[in-house]
Structure formats: structure tokens, C-alpha cells
C-alpha positions in Angstrom: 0.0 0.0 0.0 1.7 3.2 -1.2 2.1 5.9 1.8 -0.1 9.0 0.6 2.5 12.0 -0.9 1.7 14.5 1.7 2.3 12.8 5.0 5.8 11.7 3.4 6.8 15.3 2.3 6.0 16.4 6.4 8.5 13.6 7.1 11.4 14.8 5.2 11.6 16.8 8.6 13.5 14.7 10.4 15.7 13.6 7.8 17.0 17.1 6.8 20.5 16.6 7.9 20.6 13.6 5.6 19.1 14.2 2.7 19.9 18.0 2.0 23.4 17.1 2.0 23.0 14.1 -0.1 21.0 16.4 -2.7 24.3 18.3 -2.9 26.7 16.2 -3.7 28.9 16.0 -6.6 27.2 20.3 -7.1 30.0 22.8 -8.9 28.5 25.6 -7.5 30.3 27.9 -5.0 30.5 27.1 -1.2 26.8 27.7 0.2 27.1 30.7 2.9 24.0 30.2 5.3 22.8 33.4 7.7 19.4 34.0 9.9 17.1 34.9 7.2 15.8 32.6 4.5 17.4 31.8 1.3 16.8 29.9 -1.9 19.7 27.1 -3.1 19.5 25.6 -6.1 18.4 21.6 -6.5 21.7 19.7 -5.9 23.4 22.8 -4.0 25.5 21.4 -1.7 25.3 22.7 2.0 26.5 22.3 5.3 24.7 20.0 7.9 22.2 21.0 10.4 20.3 24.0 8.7 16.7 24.6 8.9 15.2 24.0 5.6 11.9 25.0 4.4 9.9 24.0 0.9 8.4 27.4 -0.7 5.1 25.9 -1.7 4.5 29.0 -3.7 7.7 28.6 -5.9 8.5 25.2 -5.3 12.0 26.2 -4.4 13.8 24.7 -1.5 14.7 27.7 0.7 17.1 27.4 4.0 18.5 29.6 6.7 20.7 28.7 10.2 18.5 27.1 13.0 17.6 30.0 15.8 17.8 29.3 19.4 14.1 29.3 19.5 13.5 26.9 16.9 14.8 24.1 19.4 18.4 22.7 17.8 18.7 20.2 15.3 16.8 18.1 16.6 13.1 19.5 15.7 11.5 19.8 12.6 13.2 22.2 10.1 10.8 21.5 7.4 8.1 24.0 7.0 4.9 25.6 5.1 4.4 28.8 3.8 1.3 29.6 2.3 0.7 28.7 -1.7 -0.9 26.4 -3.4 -2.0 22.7 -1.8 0.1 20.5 -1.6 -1.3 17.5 -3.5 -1.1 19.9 -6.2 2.8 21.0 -5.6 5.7 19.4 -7.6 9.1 20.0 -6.5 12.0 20.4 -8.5 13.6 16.8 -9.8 10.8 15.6 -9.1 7.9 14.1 -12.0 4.6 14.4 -11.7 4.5 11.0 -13.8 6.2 9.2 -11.3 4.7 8.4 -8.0 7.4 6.7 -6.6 9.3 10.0 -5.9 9.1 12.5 -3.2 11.1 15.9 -3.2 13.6 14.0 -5.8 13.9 10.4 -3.1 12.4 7.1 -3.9 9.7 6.3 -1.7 11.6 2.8 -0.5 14.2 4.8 0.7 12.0 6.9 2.2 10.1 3.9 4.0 13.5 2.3 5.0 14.6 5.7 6.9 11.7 6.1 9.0 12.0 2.8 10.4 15.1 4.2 12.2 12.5 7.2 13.2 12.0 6.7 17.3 8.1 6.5 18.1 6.7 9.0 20.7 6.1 6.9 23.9 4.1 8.5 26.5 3.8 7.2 30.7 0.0 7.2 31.9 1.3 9.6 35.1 -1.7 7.9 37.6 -0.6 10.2 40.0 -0.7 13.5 38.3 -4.1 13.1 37.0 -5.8 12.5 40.6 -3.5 15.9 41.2 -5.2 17.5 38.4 -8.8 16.0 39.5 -8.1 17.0 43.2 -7.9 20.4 41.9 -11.7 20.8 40.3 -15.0 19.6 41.4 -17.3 17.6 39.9 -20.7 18.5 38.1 -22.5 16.3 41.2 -20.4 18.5 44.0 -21.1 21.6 42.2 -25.1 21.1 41.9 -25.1 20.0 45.6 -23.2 23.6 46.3 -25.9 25.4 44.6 -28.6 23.5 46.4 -27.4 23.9 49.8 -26.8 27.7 48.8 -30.5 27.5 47.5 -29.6 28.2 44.1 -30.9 25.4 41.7 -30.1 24.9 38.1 -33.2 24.3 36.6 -34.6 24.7 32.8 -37.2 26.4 31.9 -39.7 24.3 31.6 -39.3 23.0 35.7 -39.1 27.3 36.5 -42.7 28.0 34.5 -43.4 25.0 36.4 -42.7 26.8 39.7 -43.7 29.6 38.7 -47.4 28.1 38.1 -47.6 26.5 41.4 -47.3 29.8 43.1 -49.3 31.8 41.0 -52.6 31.1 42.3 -51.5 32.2 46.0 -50.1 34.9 45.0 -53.1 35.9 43.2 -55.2 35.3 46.3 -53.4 37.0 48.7 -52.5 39.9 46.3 -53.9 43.3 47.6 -53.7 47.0 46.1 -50.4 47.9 48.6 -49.2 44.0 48.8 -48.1 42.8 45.2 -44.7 42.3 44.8 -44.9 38.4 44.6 -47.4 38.3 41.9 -45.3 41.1 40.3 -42.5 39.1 40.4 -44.4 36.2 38.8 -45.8 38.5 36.2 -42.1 39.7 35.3 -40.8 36.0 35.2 -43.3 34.7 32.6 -43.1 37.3 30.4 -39.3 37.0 30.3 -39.9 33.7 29.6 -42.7 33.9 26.6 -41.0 35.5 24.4 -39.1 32.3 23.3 -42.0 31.1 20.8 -41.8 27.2 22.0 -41.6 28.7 25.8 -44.5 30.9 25.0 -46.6 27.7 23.2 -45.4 25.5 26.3 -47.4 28.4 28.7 -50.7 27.3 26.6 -49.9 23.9 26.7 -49.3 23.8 30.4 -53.1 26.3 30.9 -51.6 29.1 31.6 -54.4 31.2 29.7 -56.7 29.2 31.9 -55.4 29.1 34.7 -53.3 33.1 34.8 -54.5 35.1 32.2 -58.3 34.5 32.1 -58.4 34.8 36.2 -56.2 38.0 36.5 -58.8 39.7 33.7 -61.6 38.6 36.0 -60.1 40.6 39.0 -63.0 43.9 38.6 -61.1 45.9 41.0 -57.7 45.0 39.9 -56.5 47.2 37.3 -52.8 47.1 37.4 -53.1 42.7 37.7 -55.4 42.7 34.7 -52.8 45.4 32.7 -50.0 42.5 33.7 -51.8 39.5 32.4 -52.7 41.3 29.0 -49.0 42.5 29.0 -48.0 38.6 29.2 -50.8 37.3 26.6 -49.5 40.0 24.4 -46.6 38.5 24.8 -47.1 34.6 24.0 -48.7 35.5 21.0 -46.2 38.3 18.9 -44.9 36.5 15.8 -46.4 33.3 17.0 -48.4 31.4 14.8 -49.6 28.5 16.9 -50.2 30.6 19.8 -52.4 32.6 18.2 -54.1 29.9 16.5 -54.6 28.5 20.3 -55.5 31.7 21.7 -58.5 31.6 19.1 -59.6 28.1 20.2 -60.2 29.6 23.7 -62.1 32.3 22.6 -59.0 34.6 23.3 -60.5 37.8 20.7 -63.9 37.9 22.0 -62.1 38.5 25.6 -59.7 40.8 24.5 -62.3 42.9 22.8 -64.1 43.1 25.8 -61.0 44.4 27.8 -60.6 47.3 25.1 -64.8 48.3 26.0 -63.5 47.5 29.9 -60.4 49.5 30.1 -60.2 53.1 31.0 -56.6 53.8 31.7 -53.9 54.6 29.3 -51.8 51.3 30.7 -54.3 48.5 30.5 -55.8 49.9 27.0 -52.2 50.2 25.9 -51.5 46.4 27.2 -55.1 45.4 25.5 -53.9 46.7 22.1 -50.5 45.3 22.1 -52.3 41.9 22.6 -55.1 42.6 20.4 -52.8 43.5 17.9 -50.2 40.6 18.5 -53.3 38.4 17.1 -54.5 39.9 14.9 -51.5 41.3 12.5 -50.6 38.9 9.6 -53.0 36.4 11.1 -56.3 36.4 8.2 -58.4 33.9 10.3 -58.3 36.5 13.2 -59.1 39.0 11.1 -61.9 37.8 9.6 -63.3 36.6 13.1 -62.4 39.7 14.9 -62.6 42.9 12.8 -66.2 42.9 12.5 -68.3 45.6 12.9 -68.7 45.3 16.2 -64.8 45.1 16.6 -64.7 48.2 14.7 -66.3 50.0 16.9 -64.5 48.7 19.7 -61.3 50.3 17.8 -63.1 53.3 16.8 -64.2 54.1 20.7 -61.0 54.3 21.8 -60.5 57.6 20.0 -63.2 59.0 22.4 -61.9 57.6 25.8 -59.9 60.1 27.9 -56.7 58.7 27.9 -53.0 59.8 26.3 -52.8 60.6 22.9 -50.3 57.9 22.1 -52.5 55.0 23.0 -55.2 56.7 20.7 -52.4 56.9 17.9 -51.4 53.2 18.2 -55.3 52.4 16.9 -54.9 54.3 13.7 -51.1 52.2 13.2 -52.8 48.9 14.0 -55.8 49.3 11.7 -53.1 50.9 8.8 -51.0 47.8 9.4 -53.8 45.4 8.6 -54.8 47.4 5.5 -51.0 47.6 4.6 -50.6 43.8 5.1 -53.9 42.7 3.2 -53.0 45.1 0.3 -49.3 44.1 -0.4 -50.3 40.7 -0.5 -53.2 40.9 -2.5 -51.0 43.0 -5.0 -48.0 41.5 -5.0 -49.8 38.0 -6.4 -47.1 35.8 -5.7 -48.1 33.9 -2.5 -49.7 30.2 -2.7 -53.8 30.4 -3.7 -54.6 29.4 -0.2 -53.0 32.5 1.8 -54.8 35.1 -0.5 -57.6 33.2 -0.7 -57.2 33.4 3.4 -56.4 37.4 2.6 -59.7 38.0 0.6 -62.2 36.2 2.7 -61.6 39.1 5.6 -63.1 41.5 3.2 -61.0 44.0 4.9 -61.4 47.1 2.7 -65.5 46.3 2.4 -65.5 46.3 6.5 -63.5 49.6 6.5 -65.9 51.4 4.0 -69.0 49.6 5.8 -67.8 51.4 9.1 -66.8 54.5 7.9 -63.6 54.7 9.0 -62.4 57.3 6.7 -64.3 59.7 8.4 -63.8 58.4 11.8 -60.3 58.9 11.1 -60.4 61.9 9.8 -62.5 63.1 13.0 -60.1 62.3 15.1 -57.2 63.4 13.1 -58.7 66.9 13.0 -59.7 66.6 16.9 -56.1 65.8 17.9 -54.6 68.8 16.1 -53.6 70.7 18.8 -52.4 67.8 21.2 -50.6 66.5 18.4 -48.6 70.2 17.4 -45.9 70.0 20.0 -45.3 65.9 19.8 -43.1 65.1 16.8 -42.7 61.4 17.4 -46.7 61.1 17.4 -47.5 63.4 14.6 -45.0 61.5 12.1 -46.2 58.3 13.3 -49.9 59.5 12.5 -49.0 61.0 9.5 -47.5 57.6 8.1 -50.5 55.6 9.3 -52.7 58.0 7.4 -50.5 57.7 4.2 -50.9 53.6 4.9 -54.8 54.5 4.7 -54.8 57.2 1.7 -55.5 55.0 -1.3 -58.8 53.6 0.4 -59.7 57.0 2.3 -58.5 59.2 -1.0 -62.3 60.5 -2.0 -63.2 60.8 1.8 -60.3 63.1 2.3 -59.9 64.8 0.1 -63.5 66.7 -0.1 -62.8 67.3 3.8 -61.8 70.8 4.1 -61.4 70.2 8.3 -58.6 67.2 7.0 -56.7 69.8 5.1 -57.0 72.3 7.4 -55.3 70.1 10.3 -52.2 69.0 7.9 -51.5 72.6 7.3 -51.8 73.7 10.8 -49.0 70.7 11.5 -46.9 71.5 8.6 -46.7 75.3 9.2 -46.0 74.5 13.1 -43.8 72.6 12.3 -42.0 75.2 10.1 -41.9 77.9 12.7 -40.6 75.5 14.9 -37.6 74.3 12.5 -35.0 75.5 13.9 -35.7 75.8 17.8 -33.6 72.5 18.7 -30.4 71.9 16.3 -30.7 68.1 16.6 -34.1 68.1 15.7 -34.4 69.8 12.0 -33.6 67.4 9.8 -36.3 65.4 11.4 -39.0 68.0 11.2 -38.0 68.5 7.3 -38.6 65.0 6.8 -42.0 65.0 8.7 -43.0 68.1 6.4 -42.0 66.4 3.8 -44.5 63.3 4.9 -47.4 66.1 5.0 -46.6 67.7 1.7 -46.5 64.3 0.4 -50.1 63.7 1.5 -51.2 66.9 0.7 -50.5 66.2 -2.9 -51.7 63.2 -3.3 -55.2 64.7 -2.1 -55.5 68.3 -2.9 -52.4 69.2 -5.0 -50.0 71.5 -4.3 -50.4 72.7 -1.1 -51.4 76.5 -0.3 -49.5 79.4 2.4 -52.9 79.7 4.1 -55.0 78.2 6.4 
């Protein structure tokens, strides 16, 4: 069995001080000078014993150079590699490619008859410095038993929502409006936990809408418990498929719409919202279930509720998201017939028109015009969600002087207040720029006046 090319060529090593001065003889070249840095020879140069040599696999050369003190004495390897091409590829010099029986200009047989002479590497199993080295670390078992006496357990998380579980129903119980912190605790722990999607489906697996959520909504005078629990269903269900298909087997929508006519603080309408939204965005089925026209009307009473503007915004971005969503994939006419068939069945624009959201929109748009003036972050976010609605809300708009009227209030404001903070004008441009935008596409180019 031939002895593969490349494990012979590392060999030729540790036979250096043989066979380069072999190579050499019988040469009529000049005496070979060798100094520390590398240097090419010639095939059959003669030189002196004991030198480090080195094969250039980029040009094939043989290269040398005196050993340095770091490089161990003559007795290490002074055969090296320097990048270039691989090696099963490389020929040396003397060598043939035609002629497998040659390495580096040697015959493989001598090669084979040198290494026998090659000392093996023998190595003492040292008993007694391994139970040194063992003394010196614990084991998994010691450190677990550490942790437990120290009451710190390694657990996954499956056994913690486990734990967590089995104390939620006390805490609940004994939870009062000045004594919470346990069941706050809880609260923060599951949350954390939920938004890994298989830890959030294993929280609906294990009952925990039936047995946390649904009982902390129940709790009438319990505002800031029923704000947590739609906090943490909000969170099992973002960007989850199967939880939200499992939310709507339990009848999660109707119960979350009834938390939005419930709620009258900006926190828990805010929580309601995020999870109301969570199931229905890029979910058809819920959709179609849940944005009826009673839902609607859910939405649409939470621009009257006296709470902060921002929640009221976040209605206008969730209902712009769901048009956004349903139109780009309708348009776009590349997903599989059963998703847009899914996509039309809502019969999202028809519900819109049915409602009249265009002109509850606009209503509120034009009621918000002053609270909305001095909050840039809110106006730009309106102002995108209305551009989102503009191509099904175009005719409605556009004959409403009251909706003009309230985009050139916000773009003149705006305008005055350009410069007043330096870091802030390049983001007022682009929000005038969003309002120009729309006041185009509706009414042409906009007027100076109000």
C-alpha cells in the first residue's frame, strides 16, 4: 500500500541533515554561505549539515537559513509551510509528476526504510498527576449540591414556568392594592420567559391562559393585575403562529375585545392593544373573526376615551397595518392560492368602507390637532399611518376641508418651529415632507394659508 505524498513530504523533517546534503553532492556551484534569514539554493546545491530548511510551496524552491535558538536545535522539525498552493497539487523540482514513486527527488523505498530508524513517541500514563489534576476541580454532582445547599438550583425552563405556576394562584389570592410584589415578580418572570415562541406555546400547553391570564382579567377591582396578564398574553402571542391559533380556540379575541370596552386607563388599554394586535397582525383567520363591525367599533371608541394621545395613535397604526398587510399581499400575487384566498375572505377594505372609517379617522385626526402640534414622534407616526390608509380614504379626504386644514396647521407649526432645537431639523423636514407628500396626493400642491 503506497504511503499518501503528503504525510511523506511532512516527514522529510526529520531527515533534513541527511538528505539536504545528499541532494548536494557532486554540485559545482560555490561554497553555500547560510545566515538567519531565508534563502533559496539551487536543486543539488551542496550545504552544510544541520540548517533549517523549508519548501516554498509558492515557488516550489527549497529555501534554508541557520537554525535559531528558539527553533529548538537540530533536533526539531526544520521543514516548514508557507502559504501557496496545496500540496497535492505541488511538484518539486527533480521531481515528475508521472512518477509516484518520488518524493522531493527520493524514492519512496528509501524513504520507507529511513523512518524505520524514526524513534516512536512513547508517553507514561502519570496515575498520580491526573488525581493531582482532579483534586484540583470539582465535579458537576459537588457543584449542583453547592448550589442547592446555597438554595440556588439549576433548573430549565420548563421545571421554573413549572414553579412559577404552582405559586401563582397564592399569590393571586393574597394579592392586595399595597401588597403585590410576589405576583409582580411572577408576572415579570413569565413574560421574560414567553418571548421564546416554543416557551410561550409551552405556557398554553401547560393552561396558563386558563389558569393566569383569564383569572387575573376577571379581578373587577384589579386594574394594574389585569394590565400584567394582558401585558404577558400580548406576549405569547407576537410573531407566533400557533399561539395565536390556540389563543382563538379559547375564545382569546372575544375576551380581549371586551378588555378594550373595559379599560379606561392609558396602561391597560395600551397592554389590550398590544395583545389585540399581537393576534390579529398577519393572522387572516383572526381577522376575519375579529374585525367585525362590532370590533370596529371597539377600535373606533377608543379615540373618544380620555386617555394619552399615544395609545389613541397606536389604533390608527394597527388598523393601517392590517390594511398595509392585506393590500401588499393581494398586490403583489405571488403567495400560494390558499393564503390570498385566506387574505380576501376578511373582506378588509369592504368592512373599512362599511364602518366609515375614513371619516372616523379623519374626525379624530382633526380633533387631535392641537395635542398632536408639540409631539413630533406622534405626529410622524400619524402621519404615516394615514399615508398607509390614503389610497382607500383618498375620495373621503380629500373633499374634507377640516382634513386639510389640520395638515397645514401641522406643517406650518412645524416650520416655525424648524430650527428651535439643532438636533431636531432634519427630522422635522422629513415630517413636512410626509405632509406635503399627502397633501399632494389629495389636494395638490399645497397653499401658504390656512
Amino acid at each position: 500500500m503506497e504511503v499518501p505524498v503528503w504525510k511523506l513530504v511532512v516527514v522529510i523533517s526529520l531527515l533534513v541533515g541527511t538528505i539536504s546534503t545528499k541532494a548536494g553532492t557532486g554540485s559545482k556551484e560555490s561554497k553555500f554561505v547560510p545566515t538567519h534569514e531565508w534563502q533559496e539554493i539551487q536543486e543539488d546545491q551542496p550545504i552544510p549539515r544541520g540548517l533549517h530548511v523549508r519548501i516554498n510551496l509558492t515557488t516550489g524552491k527549497k529555501e534554508v537559513k541557520l537554525l535559531d535558538p528558539e527553533d529548538g536545535g537540530p533536533t526539531d522539525s526544520s521543514l516548514s509551510m508557507v502559504p501557496g498552493e496545496e500540496l497535492q497539487d505541488h511538484q518539486v523540482d527533480g521531481a515528475s509528476a508521472s512518477d509516484p514513486q518520488t518524493v522531493a527527488g527520493m524514492k519512496l523505498e528509501a524513504l520507507r526504510e529511513a523512518l524505520k530508524d524514526i524513534p516512536a513517541n512513547t508517553y507514561e500514563e502519570e496515575t498520580d498527576g491526573d488525581e493531582t489534576v482532579r483534586s484540583r476541580f470539582k465535579s458537576y454532582e459537588q457543584i449542583k449540591q453547592e448550589l442547592k445547599d446555597a438554595n440556588v438550583e439549576l433548573k430549565s425552563d420548563g421545571e421554573i414556568m413549572t414553579d412559577l405556576f404552582a405559586r401563582f394562584d397564592q399569590a393571586l389570592q393574597h394579592t392586595t392594592g399595597t401588597e403585590r410584589q410576589e405576583l409582580d415578580v411572577l408576572f415579570e418572570d413569565l413574560e421574560y420567559l414567553a418571548h421564546q415562541i416554543d416557551n410561550a406555546l409551552q405556557f398554553i400547553d401547560r393552561g396558563g391562559v386558563e389558569k393566569i391570564i383569564w383569572p387575573s382579567l376577571n379581578r373587577t377591582a384589579d386594574t394594574q393585575t389585569r394590565t400584567q396578564a394582558l401585558k404577558l398574553l400580548g406576549t405569547v402571542v407576537q410573531n407566533n403562529p400557533k399561539a395565536k391559533v390556540a389563543l382563538i380556540e379559547r375564545n382569546g379575541g372575544s375576551n380581549l375585545l371586551y378588555a378594550l370596552v373595559r379599560s379606561s386607563t392609558t396602561d391597560e388599554i395600551s397592554a389590550a392593544l398590544y395583545a389585540f394586535g399581537g393576534l390579529v397582525r398577519k393572522f387572516p383567520f383572526a381577522q376575519k373573526k375579529l374585525l367585525t363591525p362590532h370590533g370596529y367599533s371597539v377600535l373606533y371608541g377608543v379615540w373618544e376615551k380620555k386617555v394619552e394621545l399615544k395609545v389613541k395613535v397606536k389604533v390608527l397604526q394597527l388598523i393601517a397595518d392590517v390594511l398595509v398587510d392585506y393590500q401588499s399581499t393581494i398586490e403583489a400575487g405571488q403567495n400560494d392560492p390558499t393564503t390570498l384566498e385566506q387574505y380576501r375572505s376578511t373582506k378588509l377594505p369592504e368592512g373599512l368602507e362599511r364602518t366609515e372609517f375614513c371619516k372616523h379617522a379623519g374626525a379624530f385626526f382633526h380633533q387631535q390637532k392641537a395635542a398632536l402640534i408639540p409631539e413630533d414622534n406622534l405626529t410622524d407616526e400619524t402621519v404615516k399611518a394615514l399615508h398607509a390608509c390614503k389610497q382607500l380614504c383618498h375620495d373621503s379626504w380629500s373633499e374634507c376641508p377640516l382634513f386639510r386644514h389640520t395638515l397645514l396647521v401641522l406643517r406650518n407649526n412645524l416650520d416655525h418651529r424648524l430650527e428651535e432645537d439643532v438636533e431636531l431639523v432634519e427630522y422635522r423636514r422629513e415630517i413636512k415632507r410626509s405632509i406635503d407628500e399627502l397633501l399632494v396626493d389629495l389636494y395638490g400642491q399645497p397653499k401658504d394659508e390656512l
